[in-house]
N, C-alpha and C positions, 0 to 999 in steps of 0.2 A: 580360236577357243582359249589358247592360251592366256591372253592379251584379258579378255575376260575376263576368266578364270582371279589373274593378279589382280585386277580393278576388283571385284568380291572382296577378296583378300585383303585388299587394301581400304575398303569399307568397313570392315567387320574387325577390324584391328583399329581403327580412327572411332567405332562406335563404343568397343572395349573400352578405349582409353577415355573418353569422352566421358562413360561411365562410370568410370571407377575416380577421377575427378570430381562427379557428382556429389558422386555416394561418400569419398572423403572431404568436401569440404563440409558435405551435411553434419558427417560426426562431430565437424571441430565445431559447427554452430551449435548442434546439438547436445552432445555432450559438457562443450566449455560453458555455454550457456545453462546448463541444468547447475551443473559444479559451482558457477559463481552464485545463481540464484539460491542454491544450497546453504553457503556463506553468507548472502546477502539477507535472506529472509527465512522466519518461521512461520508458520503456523498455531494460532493461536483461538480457540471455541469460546464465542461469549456468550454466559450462562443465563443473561437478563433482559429484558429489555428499556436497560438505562441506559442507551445509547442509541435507542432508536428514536426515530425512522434510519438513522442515519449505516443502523449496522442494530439486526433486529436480533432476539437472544435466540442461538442454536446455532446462527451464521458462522463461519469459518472465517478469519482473516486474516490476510497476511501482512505481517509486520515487519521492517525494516528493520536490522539491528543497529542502534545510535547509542552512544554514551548521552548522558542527560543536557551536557552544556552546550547541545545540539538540537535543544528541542525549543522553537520559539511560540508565539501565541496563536492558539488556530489547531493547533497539531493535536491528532488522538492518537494519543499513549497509551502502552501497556506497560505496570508498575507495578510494582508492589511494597508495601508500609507496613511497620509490624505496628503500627497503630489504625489500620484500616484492616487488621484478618491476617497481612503477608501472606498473602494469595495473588497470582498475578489479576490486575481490573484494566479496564479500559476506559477510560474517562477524556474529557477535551481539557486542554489548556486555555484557559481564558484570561491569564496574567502569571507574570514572573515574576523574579525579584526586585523590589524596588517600586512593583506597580500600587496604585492605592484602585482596590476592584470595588463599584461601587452599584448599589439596585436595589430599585430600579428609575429609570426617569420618568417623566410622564409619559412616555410612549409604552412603557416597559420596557424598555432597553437594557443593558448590561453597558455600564460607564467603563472605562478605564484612564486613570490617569484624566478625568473629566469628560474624556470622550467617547461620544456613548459609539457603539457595535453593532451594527447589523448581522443576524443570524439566522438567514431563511433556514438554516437545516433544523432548528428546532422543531419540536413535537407539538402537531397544531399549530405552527406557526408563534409561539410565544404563548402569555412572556417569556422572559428572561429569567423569571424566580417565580415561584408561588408564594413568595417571602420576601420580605425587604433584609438587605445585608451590607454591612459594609466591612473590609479589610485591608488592611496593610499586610502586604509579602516581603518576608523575610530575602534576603539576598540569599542567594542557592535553594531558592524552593519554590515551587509551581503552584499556583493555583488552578483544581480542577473541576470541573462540572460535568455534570452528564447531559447527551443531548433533549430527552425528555425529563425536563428538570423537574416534573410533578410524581417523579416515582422514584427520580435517581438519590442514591445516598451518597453524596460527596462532601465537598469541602465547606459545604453550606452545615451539614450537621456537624462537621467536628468541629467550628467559629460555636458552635451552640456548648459544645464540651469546655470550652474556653480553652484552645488550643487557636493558633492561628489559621488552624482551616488546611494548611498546605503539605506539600507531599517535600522534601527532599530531590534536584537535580539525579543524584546518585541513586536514586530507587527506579528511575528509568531503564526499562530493558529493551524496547523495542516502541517504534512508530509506526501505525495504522497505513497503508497504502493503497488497498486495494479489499474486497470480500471477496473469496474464495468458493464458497459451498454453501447453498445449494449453487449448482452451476446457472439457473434463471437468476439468480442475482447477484452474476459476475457483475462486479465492475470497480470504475478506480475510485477512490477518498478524496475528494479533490481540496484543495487548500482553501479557508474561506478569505474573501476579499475584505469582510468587514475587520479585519486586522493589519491587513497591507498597510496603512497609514499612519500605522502606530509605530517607534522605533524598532528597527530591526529588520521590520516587515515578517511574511510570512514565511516558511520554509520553501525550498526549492524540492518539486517531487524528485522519489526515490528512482533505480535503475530499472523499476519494473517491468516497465512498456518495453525499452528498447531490448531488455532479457529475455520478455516473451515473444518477441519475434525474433530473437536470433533463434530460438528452441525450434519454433513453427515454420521458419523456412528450413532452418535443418532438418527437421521431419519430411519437409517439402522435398529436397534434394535428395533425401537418402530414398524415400520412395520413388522420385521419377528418375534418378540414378538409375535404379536397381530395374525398373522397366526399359531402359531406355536400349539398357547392352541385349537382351534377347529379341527387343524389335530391329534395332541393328543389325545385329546376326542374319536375324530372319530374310529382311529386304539386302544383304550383302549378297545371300547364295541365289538372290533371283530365282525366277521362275526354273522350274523341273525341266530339261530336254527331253 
């Protein structure tokens, strides 16, 4: 009985420890992972639907925090201009400094630099402009559009003010990664291909993915951690004599 008795003992002290390893690696997925994502990203409600399909107005998104000399062509930013409200917007980058942005071709396209963009996230599928436009970008300044270009107010109406249309690198506060809220239409921003050919190429995605799954198996661990020492327990003291 003895001999027993220590085997139990020796289960239920291997299931303890077993479990309590769980449960702390989970906090450090868990918690490290919140803490960084904290730092990494905010939260940001867009009030319009001059971004949709792509990100519809009411949506939640979550944006990357970047300085501006980080943001290449393709990218949806959130910014703000005290000649557009200075209010933070969320608008795309469809050329930077030194680009000549040109629309439309005969396709409808959006040129840059001559060559023209492919853009299936558009609203209806295209075009590219409701209006013909042509620009030169200032070096340290963006040009931006919205993805339904038949309602959005961007850098097409301030080229009409006789201003160059573009926003300032430095008014950039954060980059578009993923929608947030409602939770049916989680998912991620993905970077468009019809810019990849251009210099630069497109940005590289944010840490979002691999943050959210350090949370979610942390969550994972600290719960079946936390299960795991009282089934332990239980199967160490065997059956009642």
């Amino acid at each position: 009985m003895g001999e027993v008795a220590g085997t139990a003992s020796v289960r239920r002290r291997g299931g303890e420890i077993v479990s309590s390893v769980l449960v702390a690696l989970g906090c450090v997925l868990f918690l490290g992972g919140s803490a960084w994502g904290a730092l990494q990203y905010r939260p940001y409600t867009v009030p319009t639907d001059s971004m949709a399909p792509t990100v519809a107005a009411g949506e939640r998104v979550l944006a990357q925090r970047i300085d501006g000399d980080r943001v290449r062509r393709g990218d949806v930013v959130v910014f703000t201009d005290p000649q557009w409200g200075d209010l933070p917007m969320v608008k795309r980058v469809v050329a930077v400094g030194g680009d000549e942005v040109d629309c439309c071709d005969a396709r409808g396209r959006l040129t840059v630099n001559g060559q023209a963009v492919e853009e299936p996230y558009l609203s209806g599928g295209g075009p590219a402009s409701t209006g013909g436009f042509r620009a030169q970008v200032p070096d340290g300044r963006l040009f931006l559009l919205g993805d339904s270009r038949e309602v959005s107010l961007d850098s097409r109406v301030h080229l009409a003010d006789g201003t160059d249309g573009a926003v300032p690198r430095s008014g950039v506060r954060a980059r578009v990664d993923a929608t947030a809220w409602p939770p049916a239409g989680l998912r991620t921003v993905p970077r468009p291909e019809g810019f990849a050919q251009l210099p630069g190429g497109v940005s590289r995605p944010g840490p979002l993915v691999p943050l959210l799954w350090a949370v979610g198996t942390g969550a994972l661990l600290i719960l079946g951690g936390a299960a795991y020492g009282p089934i332990a327990r239980r199967v160490g003291r065997g059956p009642a004599s």
